[in-house]
NUVEX-970746 format. One record per residue (C-alpha): residue number from 1; residue in one letter; y, z, x. Coordinates in Angstrom, 3 decimals, padded with zeros to 6 digits, always signed. Layout:
BEGIN
<NUM, "a", <Y, Z, X>>;
...
END
This chain:
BEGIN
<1, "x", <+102.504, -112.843, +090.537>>;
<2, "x", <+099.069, -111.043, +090.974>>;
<3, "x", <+096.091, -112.433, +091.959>>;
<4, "x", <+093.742, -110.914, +090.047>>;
<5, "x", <+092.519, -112.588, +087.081>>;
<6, "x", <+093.140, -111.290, +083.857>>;
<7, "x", <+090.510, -113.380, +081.831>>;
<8, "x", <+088.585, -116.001, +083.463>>;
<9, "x", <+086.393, -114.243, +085.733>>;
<10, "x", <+084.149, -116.304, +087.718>>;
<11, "x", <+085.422, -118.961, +085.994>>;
<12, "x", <+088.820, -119.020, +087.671>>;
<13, "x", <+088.458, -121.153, +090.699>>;
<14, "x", <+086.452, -124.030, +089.184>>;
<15, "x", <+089.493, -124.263, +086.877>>;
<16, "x", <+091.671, -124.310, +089.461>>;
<17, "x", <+090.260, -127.152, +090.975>>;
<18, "x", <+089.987, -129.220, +087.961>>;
<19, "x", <+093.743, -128.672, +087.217>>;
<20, "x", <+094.311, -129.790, +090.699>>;
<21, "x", <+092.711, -133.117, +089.875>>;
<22, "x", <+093.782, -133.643, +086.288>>;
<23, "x", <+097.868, -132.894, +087.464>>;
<24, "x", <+096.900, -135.215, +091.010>>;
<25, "x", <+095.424, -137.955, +088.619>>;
<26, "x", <+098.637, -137.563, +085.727>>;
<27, "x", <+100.925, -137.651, +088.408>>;
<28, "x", <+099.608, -140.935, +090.166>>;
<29, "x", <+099.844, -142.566, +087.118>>;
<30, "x", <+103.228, -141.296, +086.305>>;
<31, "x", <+104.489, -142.476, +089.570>>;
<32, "x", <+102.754, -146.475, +089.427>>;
<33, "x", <+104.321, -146.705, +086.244>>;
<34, "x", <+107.750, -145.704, +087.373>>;
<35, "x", <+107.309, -148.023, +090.510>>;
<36, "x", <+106.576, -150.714, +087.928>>;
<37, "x", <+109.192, -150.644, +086.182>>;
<38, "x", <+112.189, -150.002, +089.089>>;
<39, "x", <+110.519, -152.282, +091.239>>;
<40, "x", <+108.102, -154.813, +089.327>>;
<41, "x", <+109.981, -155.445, +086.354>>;
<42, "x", <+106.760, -153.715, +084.227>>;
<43, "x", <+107.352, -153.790, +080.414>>;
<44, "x", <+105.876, -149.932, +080.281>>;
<45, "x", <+108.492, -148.233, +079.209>>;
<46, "x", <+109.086, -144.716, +076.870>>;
<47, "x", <+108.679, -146.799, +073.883>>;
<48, "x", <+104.913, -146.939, +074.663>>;
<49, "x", <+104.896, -143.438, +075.047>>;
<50, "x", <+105.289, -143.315, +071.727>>;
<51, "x", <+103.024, -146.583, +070.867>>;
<52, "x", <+100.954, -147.210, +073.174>>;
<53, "x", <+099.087, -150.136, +071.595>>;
<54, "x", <+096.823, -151.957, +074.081>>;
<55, "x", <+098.461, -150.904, +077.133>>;
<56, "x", <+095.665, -149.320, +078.878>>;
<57, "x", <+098.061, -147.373, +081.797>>;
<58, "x", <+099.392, -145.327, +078.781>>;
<59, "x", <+096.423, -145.305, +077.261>>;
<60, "x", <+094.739, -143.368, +079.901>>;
<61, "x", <+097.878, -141.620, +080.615>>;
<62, "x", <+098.384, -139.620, +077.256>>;
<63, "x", <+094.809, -138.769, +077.392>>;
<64, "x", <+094.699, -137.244, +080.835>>;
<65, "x", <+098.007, -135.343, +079.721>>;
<66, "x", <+096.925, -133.095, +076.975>>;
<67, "x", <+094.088, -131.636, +078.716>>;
<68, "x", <+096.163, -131.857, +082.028>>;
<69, "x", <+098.548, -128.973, +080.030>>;
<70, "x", <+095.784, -127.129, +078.609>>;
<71, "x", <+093.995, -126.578, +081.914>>;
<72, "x", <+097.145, -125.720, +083.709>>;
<73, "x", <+097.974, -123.567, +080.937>>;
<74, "x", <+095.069, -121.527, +080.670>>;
<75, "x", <+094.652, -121.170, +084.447>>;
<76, "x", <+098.479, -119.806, +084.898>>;
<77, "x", <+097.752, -117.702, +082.083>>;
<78, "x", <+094.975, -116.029, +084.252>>;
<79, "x", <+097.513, -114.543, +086.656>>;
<80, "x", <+099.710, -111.847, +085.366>>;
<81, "x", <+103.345, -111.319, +086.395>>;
<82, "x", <+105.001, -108.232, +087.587>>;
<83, "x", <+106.618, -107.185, +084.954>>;
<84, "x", <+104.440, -108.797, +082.483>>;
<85, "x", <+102.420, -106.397, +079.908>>;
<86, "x", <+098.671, -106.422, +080.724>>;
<87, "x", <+097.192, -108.568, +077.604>>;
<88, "x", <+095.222, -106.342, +075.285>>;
<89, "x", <+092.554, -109.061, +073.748>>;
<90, "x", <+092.243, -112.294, +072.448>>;
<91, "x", <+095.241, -112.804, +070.564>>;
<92, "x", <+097.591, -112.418, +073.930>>;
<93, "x", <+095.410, -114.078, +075.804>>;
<94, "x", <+096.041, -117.380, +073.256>>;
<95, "x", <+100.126, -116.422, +073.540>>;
<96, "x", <+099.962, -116.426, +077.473>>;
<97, "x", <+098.763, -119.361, +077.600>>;
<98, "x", <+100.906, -121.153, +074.944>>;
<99, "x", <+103.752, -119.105, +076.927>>;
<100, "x", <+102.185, -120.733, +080.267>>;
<101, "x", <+102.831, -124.336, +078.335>>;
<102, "x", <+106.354, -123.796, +077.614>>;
<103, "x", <+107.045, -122.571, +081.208>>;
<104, "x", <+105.701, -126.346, +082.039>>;
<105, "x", <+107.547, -127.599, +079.769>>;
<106, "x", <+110.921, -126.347, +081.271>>;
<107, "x", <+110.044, -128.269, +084.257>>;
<108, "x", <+109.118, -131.318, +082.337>>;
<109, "x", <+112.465, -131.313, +081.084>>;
<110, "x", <+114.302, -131.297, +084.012>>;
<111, "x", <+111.985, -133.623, +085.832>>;
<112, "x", <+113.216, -135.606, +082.597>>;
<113, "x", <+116.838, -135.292, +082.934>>;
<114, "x", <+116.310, -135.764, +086.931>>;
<115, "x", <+114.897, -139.294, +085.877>>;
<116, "x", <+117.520, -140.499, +083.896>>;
<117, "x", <+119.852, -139.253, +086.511>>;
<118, "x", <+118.231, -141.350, +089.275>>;
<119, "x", <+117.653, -144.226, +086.919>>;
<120, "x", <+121.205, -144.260, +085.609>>;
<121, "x", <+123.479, -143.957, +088.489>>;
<122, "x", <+120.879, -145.216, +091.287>>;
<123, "x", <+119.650, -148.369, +089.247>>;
<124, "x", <+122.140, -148.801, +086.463>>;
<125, "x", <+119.257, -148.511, +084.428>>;
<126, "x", <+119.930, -145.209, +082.052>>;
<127, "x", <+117.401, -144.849, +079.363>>;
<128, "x", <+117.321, -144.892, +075.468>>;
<129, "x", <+114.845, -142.049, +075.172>>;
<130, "x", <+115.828, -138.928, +077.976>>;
<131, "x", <+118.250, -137.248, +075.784>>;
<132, "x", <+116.006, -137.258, +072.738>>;
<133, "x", <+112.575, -136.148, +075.239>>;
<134, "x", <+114.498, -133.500, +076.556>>;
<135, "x", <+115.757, -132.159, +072.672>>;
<136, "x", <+112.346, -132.804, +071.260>>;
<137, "x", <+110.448, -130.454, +074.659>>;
<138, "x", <+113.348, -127.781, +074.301>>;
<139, "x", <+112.621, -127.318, +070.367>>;
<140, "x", <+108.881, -126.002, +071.197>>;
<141, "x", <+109.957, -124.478, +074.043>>;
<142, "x", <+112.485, -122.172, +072.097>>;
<143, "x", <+109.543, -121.713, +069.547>>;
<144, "x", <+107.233, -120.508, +071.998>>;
<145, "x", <+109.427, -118.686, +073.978>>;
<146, "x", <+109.506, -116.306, +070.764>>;
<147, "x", <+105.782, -116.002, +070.985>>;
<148, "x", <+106.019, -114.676, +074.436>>;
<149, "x", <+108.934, -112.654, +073.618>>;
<150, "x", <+106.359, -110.744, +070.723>>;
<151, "x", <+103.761, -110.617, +073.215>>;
<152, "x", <+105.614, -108.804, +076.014>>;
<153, "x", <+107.088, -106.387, +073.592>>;
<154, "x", <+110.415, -107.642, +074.748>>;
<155, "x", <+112.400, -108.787, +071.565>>;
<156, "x", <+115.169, -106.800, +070.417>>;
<157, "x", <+114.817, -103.122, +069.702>>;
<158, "x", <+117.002, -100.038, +068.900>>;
<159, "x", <+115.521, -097.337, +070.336>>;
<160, "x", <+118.247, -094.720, +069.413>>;
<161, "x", <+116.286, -093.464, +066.293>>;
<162, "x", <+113.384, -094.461, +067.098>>;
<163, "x", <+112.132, -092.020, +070.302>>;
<164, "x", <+113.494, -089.331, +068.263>>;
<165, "x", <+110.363, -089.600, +066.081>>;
<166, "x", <+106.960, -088.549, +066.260>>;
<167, "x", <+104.126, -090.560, +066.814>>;
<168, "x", <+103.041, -091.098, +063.231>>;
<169, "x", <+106.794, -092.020, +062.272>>;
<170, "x", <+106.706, -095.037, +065.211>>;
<171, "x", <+103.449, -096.020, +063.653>>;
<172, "x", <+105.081, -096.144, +060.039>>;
<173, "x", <+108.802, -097.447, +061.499>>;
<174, "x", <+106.073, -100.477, +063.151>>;
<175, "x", <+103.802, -100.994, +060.508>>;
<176, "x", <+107.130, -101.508, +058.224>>;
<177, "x", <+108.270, -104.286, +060.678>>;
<178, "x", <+104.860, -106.164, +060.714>>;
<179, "x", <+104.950, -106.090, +056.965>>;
<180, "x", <+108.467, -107.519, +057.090>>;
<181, "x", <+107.081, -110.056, +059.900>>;
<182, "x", <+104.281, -110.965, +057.131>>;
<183, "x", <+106.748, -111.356, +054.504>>;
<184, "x", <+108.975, -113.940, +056.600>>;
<185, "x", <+106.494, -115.666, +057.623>>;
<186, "x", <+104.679, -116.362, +053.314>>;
<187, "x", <+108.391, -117.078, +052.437>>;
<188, "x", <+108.469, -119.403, +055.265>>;
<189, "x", <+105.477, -121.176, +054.281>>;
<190, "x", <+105.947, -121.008, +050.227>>;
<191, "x", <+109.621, -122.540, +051.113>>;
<192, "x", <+108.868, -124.855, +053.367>>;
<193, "x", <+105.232, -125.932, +053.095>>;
<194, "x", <+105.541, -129.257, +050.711>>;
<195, "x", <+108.770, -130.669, +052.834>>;
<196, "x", <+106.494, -130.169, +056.027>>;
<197, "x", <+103.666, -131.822, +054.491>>;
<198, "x", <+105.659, -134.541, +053.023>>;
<199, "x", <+107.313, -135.393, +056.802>>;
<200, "x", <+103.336, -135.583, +058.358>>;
<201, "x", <+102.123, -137.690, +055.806>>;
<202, "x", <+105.064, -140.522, +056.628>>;
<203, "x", <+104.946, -139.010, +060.456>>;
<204, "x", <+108.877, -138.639, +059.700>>;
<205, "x", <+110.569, -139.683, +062.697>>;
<206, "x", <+114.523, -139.338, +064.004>>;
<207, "x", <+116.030, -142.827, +063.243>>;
<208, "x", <+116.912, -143.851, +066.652>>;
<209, "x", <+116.467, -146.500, +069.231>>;
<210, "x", <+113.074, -144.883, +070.506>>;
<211, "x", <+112.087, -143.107, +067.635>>;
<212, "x", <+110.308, -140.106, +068.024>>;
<213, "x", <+108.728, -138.173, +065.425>>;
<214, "x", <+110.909, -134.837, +065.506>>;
<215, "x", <+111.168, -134.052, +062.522>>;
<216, "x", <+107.487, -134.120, +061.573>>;
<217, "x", <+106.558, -132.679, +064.703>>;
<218, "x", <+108.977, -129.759, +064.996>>;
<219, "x", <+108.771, -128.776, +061.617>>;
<220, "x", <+105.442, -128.356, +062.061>>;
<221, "x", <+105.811, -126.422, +065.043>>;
<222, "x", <+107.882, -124.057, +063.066>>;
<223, "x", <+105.599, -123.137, +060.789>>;
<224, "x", <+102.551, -122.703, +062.839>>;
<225, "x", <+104.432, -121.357, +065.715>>;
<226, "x", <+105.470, -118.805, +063.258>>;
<227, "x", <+102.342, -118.282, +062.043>>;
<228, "x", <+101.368, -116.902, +065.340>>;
<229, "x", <+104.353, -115.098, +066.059>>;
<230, "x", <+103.046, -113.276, +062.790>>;
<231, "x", <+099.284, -112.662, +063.432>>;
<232, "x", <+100.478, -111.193, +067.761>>;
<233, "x", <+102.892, -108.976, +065.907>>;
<234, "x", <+099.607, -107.766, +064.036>>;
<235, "x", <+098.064, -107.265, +066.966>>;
<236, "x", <+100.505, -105.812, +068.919>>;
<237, "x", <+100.379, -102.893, +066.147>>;
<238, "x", <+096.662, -102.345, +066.532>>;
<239, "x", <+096.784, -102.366, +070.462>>;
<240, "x", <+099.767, -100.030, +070.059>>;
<241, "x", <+098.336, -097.627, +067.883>>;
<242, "x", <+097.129, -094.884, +069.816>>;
<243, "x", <+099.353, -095.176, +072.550>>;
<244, "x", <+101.133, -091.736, +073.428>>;
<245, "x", <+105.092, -091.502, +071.833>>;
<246, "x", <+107.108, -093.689, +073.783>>;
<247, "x", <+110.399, -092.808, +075.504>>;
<248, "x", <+112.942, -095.203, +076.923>>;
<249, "x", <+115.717, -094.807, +079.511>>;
<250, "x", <+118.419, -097.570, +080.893>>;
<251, "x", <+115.749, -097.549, +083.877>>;
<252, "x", <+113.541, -098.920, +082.283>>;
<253, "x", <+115.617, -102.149, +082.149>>;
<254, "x", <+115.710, -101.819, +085.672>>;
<255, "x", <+113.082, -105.000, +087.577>>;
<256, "x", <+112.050, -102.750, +091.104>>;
<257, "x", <+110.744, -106.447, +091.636>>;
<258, "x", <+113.598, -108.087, +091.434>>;
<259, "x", <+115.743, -105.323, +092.978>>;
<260, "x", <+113.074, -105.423, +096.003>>;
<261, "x", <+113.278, -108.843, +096.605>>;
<262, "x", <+116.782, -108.984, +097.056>>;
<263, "x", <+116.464, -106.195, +099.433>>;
<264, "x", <+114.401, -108.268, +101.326>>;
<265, "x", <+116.659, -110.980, +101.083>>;
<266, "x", <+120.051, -109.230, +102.228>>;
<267, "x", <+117.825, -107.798, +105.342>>;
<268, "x", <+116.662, -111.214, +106.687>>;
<269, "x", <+120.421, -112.557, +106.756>>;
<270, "x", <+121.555, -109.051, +108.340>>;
<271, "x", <+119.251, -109.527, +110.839>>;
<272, "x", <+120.596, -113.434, +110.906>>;
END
């Protein structure tokens, strides 16, 4: 990763230190309410997650935790891989950092299965809720991964025809799959607009033992997640425009960074 920031500015290092303490404060509290329920038989438990009522360690815990995400979000967001495309305004700017929140996510996932690991066949206490947690993070992380896929320009493309035109035929051939993007995404929404409704109005939620609201949520995510998939895709033709023909060879699915550090790698255990 690159150290230079992309978007912040000046503004950069005083959100880095605020993410420090927001993630320092979530994960204190994460960690007293673990202790308290392995070790001092604490009735916090997932189910509070969920409804917290009067318990004032969740309480404080869900609302450290959104902002926690959306700090660390937009501050990884600031530092731009690689092989990552340079953002070109706003609208990738907004996708990096959702993108950024999914990458989180992924490690809240396994810290999730780790847990239930630990608490199953260290404690004999397995939970009611990991399994569910870890479908319910994966479902937005699949959705956003799309985003980023849009925003990097690396979704799946047939190139065969397409260097063979000229520049005004690219910008036709991409302005025809935007339009087809935009149609999706109205049928998506004139299909499945009333169900989603319907499911956040009774906060639908999956019938189990802990009960989470997947369906309402996810469905949800779908459509708005879509939503932005469509207007990036919009953007990525209008930051594209004027760019000169482009030309692709099998090298260019070649990562030198990747390739580089494995150089590295095989060199330190020749030298071993």
């Amino acid at each position: 990763m690159e150290d230079r920031s992309v978007w912040l500015g000046p503004l950069r290092k005083p959100l880095r230190l605020l993410m420090i303490g927001l993630v320092g404060a979530v994960a204190l509290i994460w960690l007293w309410m673990i202790f308290g329920v392995l070790f001092l038989g604490s009735d916090t438990s997932m189910s509070t997650l969920l409804r917290p009522g009067d318990n004032t360690t969740m309480r404080v815990f869900l609302w450290l935790l959104l902002p926690t995400c959306v700090v660390t979000s937009a501050y990884l967001s600031d530092t731009r891989g690689r092989i990552e495309v340079e953002p070109s305004g706003p609208v990738d700017v907004f996708s990096l950092i959702l993108a950024r929140f999914a990458m989180i996510a992924v490690v809240l996932v396994v810290g999730v299965m780790f847990y239930e690991v630990v608490a199953r066949y260290v404690f004999s206490k397995p939970t009611l809720w990991a399994n569910e947690m870890s479908l319910w993070i994966a479902g937005f992380i699949f959705l956003l991964a799309g985003l980023y896929a849009m925003q990097q320009r690396s979704h799946i493309r047939i190139y065969i025809i397409y260097d063979l035109m000229p520049r005004w035929a690219q910008n036709l051939s991409d302005t025809m799959s935007t339009a087809l993007i935009w149609a999706f995404f109205i049928s998506l929404v004139w299909g499945g607009y009333n169900e989603v409704h319907a499911k956040i109005l009774r906060f639908e939620a999956f019938g189990t033992a802990w009960n989470p609201p997947i369906p309402a949520t996810v469905k949800t995510g779908i459509l708005v997640i879509i939503g932005i998939v469509t207007v990036q895709a919009t953007a990525n033709l209008i930051a594209d425009w004027n760019k000169a023909p482009e030309h692709h060879t099998p090298a260019d699915e070649v990562d030198e960074a990747e390739i580089e550090t494995l150089r590295k790698v095989l060199e330190v255990k020749d030298d071993g």
